[in-house]
C-alpha positions as CSV (number, residue, x, y, z in Angstrom):
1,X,0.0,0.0,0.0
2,X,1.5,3.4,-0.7
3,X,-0.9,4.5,2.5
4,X,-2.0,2.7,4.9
5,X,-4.0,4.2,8.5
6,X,-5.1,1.9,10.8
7,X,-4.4,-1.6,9.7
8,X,-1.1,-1.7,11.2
9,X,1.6,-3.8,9.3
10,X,-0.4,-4.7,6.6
11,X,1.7,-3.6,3.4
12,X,0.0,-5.7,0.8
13,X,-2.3,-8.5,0.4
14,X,-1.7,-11.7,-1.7
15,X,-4.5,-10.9,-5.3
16,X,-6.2,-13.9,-4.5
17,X,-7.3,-11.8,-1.2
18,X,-7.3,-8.4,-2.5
19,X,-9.9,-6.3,-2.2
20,X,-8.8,-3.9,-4.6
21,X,-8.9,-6.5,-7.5
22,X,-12.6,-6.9,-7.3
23,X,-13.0,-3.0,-7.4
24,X,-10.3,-2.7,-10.7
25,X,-12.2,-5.8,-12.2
26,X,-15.9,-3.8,-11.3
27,X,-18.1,-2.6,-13.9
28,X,-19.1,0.6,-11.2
29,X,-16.6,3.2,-10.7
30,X,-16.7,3.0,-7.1
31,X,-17.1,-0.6,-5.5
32,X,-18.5,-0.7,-2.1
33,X,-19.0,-3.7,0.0
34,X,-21.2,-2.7,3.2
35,X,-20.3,-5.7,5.3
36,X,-17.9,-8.2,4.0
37,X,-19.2,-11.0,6.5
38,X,-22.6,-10.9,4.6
39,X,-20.8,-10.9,1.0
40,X,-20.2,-14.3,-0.6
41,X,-17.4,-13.0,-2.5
42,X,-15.9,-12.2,0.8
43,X,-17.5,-14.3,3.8
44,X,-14.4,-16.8,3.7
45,X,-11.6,-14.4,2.9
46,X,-8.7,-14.8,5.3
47,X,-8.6,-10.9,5.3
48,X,-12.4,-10.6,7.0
49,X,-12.2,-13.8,9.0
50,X,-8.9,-13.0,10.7
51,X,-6.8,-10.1,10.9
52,X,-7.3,-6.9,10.0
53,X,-10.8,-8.0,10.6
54,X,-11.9,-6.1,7.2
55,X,-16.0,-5.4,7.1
56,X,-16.4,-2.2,5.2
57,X,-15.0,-1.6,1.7
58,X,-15.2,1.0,-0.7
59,X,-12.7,1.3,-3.8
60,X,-12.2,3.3,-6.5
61,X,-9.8,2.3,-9.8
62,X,-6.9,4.7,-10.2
63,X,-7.0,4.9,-14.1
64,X,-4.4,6.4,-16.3
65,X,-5.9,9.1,-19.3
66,X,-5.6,6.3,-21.6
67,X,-7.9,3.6,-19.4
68,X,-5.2,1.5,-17.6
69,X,-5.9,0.4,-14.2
70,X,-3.0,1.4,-11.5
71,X,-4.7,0.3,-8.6
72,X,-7.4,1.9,-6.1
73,X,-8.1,4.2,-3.5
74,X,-10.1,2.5,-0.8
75,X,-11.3,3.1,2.4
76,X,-11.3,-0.2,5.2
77,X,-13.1,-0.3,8.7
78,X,-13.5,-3.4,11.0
79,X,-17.4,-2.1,11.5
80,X,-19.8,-2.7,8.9
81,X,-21.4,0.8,7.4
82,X,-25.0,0.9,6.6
């Protein structure tokens, strides 16, 4: 992560976890998962189900001028968000 706030020594996740690769994959320009626990694509993920406990999601692609995806800016939190 080229940020990181609050999930301590988190630096990257393996893709097969990410997150982020479901938002740069997403048709919507701004994926947000309200509570990962209740998501299939998420329920059993080693990043919601252990640490850093990840409920709330919401990520946006970072896309060059010409369409190619960078990564994302997201926001975590451990709560769900309604």
């Amino acid at each position: 992560f080229m940020s990181n706030r609050g999930l301590g020594d988190v630096r990257e996740t393996p893709r097969s976890q990410a997150f982020c690769s479901h938002a740069i994959l997403s048709k919507e320009d701004i994926l947000i998962i309200k509570d990962a626990k209740l998501d299939p694509r998420f329920v059993n993920n080693p990043l919601v189900t252990g640490p850093p406990f990840i409920r709330f999601y919401a990520g946006a692609p970072l896309e060059t001028p010409d369409g190619y995806k960078l990564g994302t800016f997201c926001i975590i939190d451990t709560k769900p968000w309604p």
